[in-house]
C-alpha positions as CSV (number, residue, x, y, z in Angstrom):
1,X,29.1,13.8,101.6
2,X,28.1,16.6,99.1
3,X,30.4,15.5,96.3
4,X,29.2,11.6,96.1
5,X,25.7,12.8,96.2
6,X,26.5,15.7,93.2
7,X,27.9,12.6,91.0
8,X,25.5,10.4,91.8
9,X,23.0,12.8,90.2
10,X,24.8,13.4,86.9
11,X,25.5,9.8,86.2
12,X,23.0,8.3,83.9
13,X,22.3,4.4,83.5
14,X,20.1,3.2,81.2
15,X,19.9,-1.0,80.3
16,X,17.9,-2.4,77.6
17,X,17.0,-5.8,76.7
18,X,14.2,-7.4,74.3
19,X,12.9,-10.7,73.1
20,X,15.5,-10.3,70.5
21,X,18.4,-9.7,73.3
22,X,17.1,-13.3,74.7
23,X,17.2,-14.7,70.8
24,X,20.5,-13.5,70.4
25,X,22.6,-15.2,73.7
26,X,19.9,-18.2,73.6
27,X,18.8,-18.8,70.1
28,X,15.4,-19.3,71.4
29,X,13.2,-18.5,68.3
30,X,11.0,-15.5,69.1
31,X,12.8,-14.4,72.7
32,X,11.0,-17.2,74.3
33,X,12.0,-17.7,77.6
34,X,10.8,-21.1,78.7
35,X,7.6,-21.8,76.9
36,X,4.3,-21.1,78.6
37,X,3.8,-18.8,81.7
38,X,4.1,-20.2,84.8
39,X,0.7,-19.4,85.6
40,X,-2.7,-20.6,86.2
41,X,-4.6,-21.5,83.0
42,X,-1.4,-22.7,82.0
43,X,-1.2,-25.8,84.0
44,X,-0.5,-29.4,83.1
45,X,-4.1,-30.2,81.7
46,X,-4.1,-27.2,79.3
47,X,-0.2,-27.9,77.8
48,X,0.6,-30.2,75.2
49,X,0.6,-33.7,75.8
50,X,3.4,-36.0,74.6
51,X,1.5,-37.7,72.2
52,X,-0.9,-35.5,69.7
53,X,-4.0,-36.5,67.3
54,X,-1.4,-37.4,65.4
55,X,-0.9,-40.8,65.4
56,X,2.8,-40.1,64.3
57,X,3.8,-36.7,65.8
58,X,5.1,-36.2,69.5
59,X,5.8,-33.2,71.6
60,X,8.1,-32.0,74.2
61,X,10.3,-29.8,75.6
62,X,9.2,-27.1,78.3
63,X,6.0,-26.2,76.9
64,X,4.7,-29.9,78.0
65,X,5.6,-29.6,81.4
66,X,5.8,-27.8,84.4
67,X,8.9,-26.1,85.2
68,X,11.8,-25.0,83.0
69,X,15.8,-25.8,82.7
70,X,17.5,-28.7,81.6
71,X,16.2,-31.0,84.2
72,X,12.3,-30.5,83.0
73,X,13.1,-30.4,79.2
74,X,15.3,-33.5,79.4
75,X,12.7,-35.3,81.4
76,X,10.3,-34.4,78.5
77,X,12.5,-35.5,76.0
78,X,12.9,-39.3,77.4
79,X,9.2,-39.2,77.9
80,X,8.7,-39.0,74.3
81,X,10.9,-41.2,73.1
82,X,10.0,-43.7,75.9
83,X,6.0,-43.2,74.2
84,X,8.1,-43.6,70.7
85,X,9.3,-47.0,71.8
86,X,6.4,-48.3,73.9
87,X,4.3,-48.0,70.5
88,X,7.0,-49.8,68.5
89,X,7.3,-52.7,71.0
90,X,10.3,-51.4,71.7
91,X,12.8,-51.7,75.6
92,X,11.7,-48.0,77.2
93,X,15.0,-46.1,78.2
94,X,15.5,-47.0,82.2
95,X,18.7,-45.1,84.2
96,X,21.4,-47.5,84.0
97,X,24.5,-46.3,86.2
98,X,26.9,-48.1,84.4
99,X,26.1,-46.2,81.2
100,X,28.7,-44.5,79.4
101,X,28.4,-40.7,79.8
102,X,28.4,-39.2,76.1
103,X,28.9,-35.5,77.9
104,X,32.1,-34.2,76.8
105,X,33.8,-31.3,78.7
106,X,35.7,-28.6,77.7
107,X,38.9,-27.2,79.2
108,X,39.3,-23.7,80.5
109,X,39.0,-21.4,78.6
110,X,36.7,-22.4,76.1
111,X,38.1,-21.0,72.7
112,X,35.9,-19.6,69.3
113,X,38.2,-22.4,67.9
114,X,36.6,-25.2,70.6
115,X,32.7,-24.2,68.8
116,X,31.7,-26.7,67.0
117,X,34.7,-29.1,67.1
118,X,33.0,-32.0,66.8
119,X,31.0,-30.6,63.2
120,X,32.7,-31.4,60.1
121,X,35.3,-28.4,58.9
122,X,32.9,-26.9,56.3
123,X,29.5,-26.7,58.5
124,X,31.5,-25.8,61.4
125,X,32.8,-22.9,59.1
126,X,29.9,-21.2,58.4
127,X,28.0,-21.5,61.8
128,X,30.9,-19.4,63.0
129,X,30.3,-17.3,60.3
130,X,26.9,-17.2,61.4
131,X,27.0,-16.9,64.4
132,X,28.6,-13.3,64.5
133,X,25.2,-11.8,63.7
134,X,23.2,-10.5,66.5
135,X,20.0,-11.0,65.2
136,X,19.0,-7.5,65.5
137,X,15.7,-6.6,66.1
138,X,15.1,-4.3,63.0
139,X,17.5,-5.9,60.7
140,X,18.8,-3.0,58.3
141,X,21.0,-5.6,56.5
142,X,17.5,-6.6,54.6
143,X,16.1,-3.6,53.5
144,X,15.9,-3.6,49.8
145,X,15.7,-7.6,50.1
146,X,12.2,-6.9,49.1
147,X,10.6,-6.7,45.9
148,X,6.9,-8.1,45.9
149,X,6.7,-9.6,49.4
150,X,8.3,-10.2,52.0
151,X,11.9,-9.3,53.3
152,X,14.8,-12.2,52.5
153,X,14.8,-13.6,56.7
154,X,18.7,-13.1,57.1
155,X,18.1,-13.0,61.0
156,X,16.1,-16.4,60.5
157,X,18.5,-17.8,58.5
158,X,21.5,-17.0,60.4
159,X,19.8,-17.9,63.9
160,X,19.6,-21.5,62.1
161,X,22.7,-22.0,61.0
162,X,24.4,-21.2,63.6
163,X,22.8,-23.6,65.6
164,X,23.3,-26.5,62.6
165,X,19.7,-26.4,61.2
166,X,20.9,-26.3,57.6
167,X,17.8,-27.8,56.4
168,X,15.5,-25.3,58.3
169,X,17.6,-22.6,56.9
170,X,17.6,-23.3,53.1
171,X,13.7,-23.5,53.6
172,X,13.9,-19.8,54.5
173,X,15.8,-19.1,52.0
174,X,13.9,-20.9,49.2
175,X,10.6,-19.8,50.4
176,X,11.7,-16.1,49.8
177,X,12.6,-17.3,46.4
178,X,10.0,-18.9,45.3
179,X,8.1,-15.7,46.4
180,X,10.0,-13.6,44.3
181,X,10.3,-16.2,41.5
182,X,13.8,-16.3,42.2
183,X,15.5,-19.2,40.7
184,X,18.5,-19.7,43.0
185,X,20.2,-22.3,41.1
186,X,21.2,-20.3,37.8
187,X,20.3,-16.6,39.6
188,X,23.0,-16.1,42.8
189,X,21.7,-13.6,44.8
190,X,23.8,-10.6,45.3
191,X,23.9,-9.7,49.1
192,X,26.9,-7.0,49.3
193,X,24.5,-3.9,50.2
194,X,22.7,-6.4,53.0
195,X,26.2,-6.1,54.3
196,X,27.1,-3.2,54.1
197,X,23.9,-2.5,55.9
198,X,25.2,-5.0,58.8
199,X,25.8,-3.2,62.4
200,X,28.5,-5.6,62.9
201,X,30.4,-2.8,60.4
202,X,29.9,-0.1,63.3
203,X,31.5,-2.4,65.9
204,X,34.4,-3.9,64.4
205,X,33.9,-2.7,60.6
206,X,33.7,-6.4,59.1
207,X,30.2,-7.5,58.8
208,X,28.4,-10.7,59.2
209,X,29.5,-13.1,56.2
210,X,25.9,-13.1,54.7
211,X,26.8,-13.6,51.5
212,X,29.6,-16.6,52.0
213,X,26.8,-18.3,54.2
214,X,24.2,-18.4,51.7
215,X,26.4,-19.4,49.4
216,X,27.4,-22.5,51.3
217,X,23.8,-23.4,51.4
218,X,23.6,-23.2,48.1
219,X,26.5,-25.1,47.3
């Protein structure tokens, strides 16, 4: 018995996980889990409602109910669009079994080349290229992105495109712009150091595609 005991004393384990672990397999902005705490103070009463004092605006998703996974945030979701409909005059959405299921399945083994299938070719091309980065948690790839303000959001912008958000993603990208009075239609931004700053070059030496990505959101 002496030997097992005399290894188990020399072995060292050590596992680390962050918000930005979550971000990174989830794509959940922030590291958020599922919204709220489960807690008191955080009950039904206290959440958001599905309709706002904005006549126009809804909410939902798992910070407007109790509970988290699929099952709650899909619930959530029909409510509000029910709410859209019932204030349009609109047929609210009942279960009807005889619906069509829109769900597609994939086959085993799901394949990088399955992502995305159903994207057109050049969106589904750079979300893969996107979504290589690991949205690190002190991103080195934008240090000396900065010049009077704030750092040029690569981790933002890839976390969006890689889930489609194009539009979300130019915003980051023209709001750092604006900032530094960039004008990214006759001045291209030249992001080789931001990758040769990417940790992706330590695990496989070919880093994230910054610069082809930003370039397809500018083109």
């Amino acid at each position: 018995m002496a030997r097992p005991l005399i290894l188990a004393r020399r072995c060292c384990y050590v596992e680390l996980a962050t918000p930005r672990t979550i971000e990174r397999y989830t794509n959940k902005n922030g590291g958020a889990v599922a919204g709220p705490k489960q807690m008191l103070g955080q009950h039904m009463f206290k959440r958001l409602h599905t309709r706002t004092e904005w006549g126009n605006l809804f909410s939902c998703g798992e910070s407007t109910v109790m509970g988290t996974g699929t099952p709650t945030v899909t619930t959530s979701g029909i409510s509000a669009a029910n709410t859209v409909l019932k204030k349009r005059g609109l047929q609210p959405y009942v279960y009807q079994p005889e619906r069509k299921k829109m769900v597609r399945l994939l086959d085993k083994p799901v394949t990088a080349e399955k992502l995305y299938a159903d994207v057109p070719a050049e969106i589904r091309s750079l979300m893969q290229k996107a979504s290589r980065c690991e949205y690190c948690e002190h991103p080195y790839c934008s240090i000396g992105m900065q010049a009077r303000g704030r750092d040029l959001d690569i981790r933002g912008i890839m976390r969006r495109v890689t889930v489609g958000n194009l539009v979300g993603a130019r915003k980051r990208l023209e709001a750092y712009c604006d900032e530094h009075q960039i004008r990214i239609e006759t001045t291209p931004l030249d992001l080789a150091l931001c990758e040769s700053r990417c940790i992706q070059n330590t695990r496989n030496s070919k880093p994230v595609a910054i610069q082809a990505v930003i370039d397809g959101l500018l083109g």
